[in-house]
N, C-alpha and C positions, 0 to 999 in steps of 0.2 A: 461696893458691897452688893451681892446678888438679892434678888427680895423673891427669888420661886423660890417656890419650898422643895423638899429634896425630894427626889425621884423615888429611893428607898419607902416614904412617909407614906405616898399613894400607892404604893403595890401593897404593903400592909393594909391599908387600908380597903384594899381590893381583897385580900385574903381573907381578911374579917367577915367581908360581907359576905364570900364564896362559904366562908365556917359556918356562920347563919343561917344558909339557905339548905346545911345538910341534916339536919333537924326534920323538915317537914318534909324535906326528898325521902328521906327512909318511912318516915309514916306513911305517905302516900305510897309507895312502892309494896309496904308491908300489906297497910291497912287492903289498899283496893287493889292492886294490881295483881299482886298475888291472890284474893279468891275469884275475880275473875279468870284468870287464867288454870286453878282449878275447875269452875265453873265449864271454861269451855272443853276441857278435858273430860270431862261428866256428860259434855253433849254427843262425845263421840262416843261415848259406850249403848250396850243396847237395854232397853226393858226387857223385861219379863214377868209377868205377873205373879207374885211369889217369892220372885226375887231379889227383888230391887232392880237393882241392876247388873248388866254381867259386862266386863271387861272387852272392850276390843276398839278399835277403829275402825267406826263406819262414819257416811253421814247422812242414814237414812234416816235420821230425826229432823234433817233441813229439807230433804226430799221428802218427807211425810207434808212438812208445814209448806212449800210450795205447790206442790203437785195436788194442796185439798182447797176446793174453795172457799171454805167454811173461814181458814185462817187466812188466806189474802182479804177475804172481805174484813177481819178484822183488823187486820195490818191499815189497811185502807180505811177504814174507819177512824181508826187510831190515828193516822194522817189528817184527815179531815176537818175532825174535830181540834185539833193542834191547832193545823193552820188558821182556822175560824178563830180560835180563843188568842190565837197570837195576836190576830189584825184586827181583832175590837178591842184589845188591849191597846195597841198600840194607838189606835183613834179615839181612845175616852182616855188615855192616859196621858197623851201630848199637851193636851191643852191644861190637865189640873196641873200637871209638870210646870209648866211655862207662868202659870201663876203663881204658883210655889217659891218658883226661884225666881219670881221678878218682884215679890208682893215685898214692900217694908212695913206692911205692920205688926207692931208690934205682939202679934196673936200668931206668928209665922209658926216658931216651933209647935204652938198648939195644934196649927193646922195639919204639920207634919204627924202628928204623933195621933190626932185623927184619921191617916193613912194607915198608920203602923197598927191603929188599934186592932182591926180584925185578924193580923197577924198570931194575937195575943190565943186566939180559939183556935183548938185545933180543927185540922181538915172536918173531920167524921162527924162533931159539933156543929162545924155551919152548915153541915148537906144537908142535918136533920132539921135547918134549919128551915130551909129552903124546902124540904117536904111539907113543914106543916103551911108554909104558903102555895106552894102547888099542887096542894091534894085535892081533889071534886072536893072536898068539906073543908079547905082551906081558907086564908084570909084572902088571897087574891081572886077566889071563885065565888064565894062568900061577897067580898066588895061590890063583884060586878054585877052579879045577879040581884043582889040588895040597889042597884042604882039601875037596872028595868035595863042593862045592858046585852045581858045575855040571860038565854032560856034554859040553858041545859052548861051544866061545869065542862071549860074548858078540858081537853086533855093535856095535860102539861107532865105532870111525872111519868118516869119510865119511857121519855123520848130523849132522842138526843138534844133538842132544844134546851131541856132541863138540864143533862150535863154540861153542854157548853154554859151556858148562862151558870153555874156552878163553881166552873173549871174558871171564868173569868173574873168571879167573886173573890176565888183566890188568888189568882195570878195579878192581878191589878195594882195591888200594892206594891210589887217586884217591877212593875214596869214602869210606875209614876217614881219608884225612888231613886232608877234609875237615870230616867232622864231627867230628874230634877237636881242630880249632883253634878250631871254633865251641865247643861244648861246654866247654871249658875257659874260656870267658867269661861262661858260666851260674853264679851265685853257689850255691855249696852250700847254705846259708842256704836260697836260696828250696824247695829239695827237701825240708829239715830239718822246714820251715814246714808244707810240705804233708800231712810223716808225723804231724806235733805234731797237726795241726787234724782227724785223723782218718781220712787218705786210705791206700789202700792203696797196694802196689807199682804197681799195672794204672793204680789211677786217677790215681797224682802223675806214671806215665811219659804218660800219655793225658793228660790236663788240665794238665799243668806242663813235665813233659821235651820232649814235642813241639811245643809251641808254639813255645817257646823258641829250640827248634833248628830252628826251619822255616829263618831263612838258610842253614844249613850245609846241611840236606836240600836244598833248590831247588840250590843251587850244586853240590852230588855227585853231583845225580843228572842235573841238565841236564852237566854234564862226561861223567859215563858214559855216557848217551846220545850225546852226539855221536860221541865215542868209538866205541862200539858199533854206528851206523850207517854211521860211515866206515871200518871194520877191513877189512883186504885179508889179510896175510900171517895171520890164524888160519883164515876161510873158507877161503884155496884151499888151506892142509896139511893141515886138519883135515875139510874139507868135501869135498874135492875135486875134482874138472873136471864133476861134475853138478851141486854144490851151489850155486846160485850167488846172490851178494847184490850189493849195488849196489858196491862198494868193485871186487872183479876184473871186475864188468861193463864200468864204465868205463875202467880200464885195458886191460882187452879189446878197446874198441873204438880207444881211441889206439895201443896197441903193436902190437896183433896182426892187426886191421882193419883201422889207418889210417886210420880213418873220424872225425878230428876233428868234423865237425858234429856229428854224430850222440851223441859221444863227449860234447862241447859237452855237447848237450841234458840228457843222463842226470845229465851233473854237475850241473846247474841244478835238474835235478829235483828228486835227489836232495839238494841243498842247501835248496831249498824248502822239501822236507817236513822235515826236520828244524829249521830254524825256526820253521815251523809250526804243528809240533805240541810244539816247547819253549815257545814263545811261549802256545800254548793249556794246557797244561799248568801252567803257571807262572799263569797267570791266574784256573785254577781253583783250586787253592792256593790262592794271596793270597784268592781271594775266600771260599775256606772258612775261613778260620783269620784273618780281618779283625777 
């Protein structure tokens, strides 16, 4: 008597699952795919003040935004601030990560769910939250001056220091829960192995812990990244009407403008570069740690 199971069994079973996955293929395809590809149709038409817009194929909406300095510096800025909010995320979140998913006691999910808590607020809630600690009359201007620290209120709002620090407020959550579901699928054992065979703290986190978790790092840190290139409501509270990054640019130019093409173009761009440079990023990884 045979004991596999019949070949027929698993190709259904393979069709099942191909049926399932056409559900959320069409929604994505509907949902996003198609307005962006509106969208970038809208970038190749022109303004006109009075207009709207008028029909045609050009791409002097992309040749506006490169060839002015004003928008490379915010493209680059908008870079900047990513990168920064990426790489303190991922260095203040490895370690609560690693205790997360190593800790047994019994207060774990609590602890988790103290991660998740600020998730609960939205963006535009904790910016303003973070204003009233950063204002010359705030609590942290307020503190230090009341302890004969400082003579005169730091400047903190409407710098970029205030948005990164903002942008990593909220991104933080996304990157500890990240690596705390990867990380828990790392076998204790292999860590045990490492300290048994000789290796110290530096060299089992460097030669063992981080390989290991490179899926979870690529996935928390391409998440905060994106995250942090597309942020609107912490720049303009925290940053405010001089600071400006791609997130309120492009809104800028759809609400305030009117200037859909144009508006188009920026979004395109900026979606670009942030695939971009995840897609390059992520390549360099993989290729270092292969």
């Amino acid at each position: 008597m045979s004991l596999t199971a019949p070949e027929p069994v698993a190709g259904a079973r393979t069709s099942l699952a191909g049926m399932l996955v056409v559900p959320a293929t069409l929604f994505v395809a509907i949902g996003l795919i198609g307005p962006i590809a509106i969208l970038f149709r809208y970038s190749l038409n022109q303004f006109i003040p009075g207009q709207f817009m008028v029909d045609g194929l050009t791409i002097e909406n992309y040749v506006k935004f490169f060839t002015d300095s004003f928008y490379l510096n915010v493209l680059w800025r908008t870079i900047r601030v990513a990168v920064a909010c990426t790489v303190v995320c991922l260095i203040m979140g490895f370690p609560l990560a690693y205790v997360l998913a190593r800790t047994q006691s019994r207060f774990k999910n609590l602890l988790i769910m103290l991660v998740v808590l600020p998730l609960f607020v939205g963006n535009a809630v904790r910016a303003a939250g973070w204003m009233t600690a950063f204002g010359s009359k705030g609590a942290l201007n307020a503190s230090l001056m009341g302890l004969g620290l400082i003579d005169q209120p730091l400047e903190i709002m409407f710098t970029e220091t205030a948005v990164i620090i903002g942008i990593i407020a909220v991104n933080l959550p996304f990157m500890v829960l990240t690596l705390q579901s990867v990380i828990e699928g790392i076998n204790r054992n292999v860590e045990e192995a490492a300290f048994s065979l000789g290796a110290g703290p530096v060299a089992m986190f460097r030669r063992v812990l981080w390989p290991l978790a490179m899926p979870g790092i690529l996935a928390g840190t391409i998440l905060t990244f994106i995250l942090a290139m597309n942020a609107y409501a912490t720049p303009v509270l925290l940053g405010g009407p001089k600071f400006q990054t791609m997130g309120p640019l492009v809104y800028g130019q759809f609400a305030q403008q009117n200037n859909w093409p144009f508006g188009g173009a920026i979004s395109f761009i900026l979606m670009t570069a942030t695939l971009l440079l995840t897609i390059a990023a992520n390549l360099i990884v993989q290729r270092r740690y292969r």
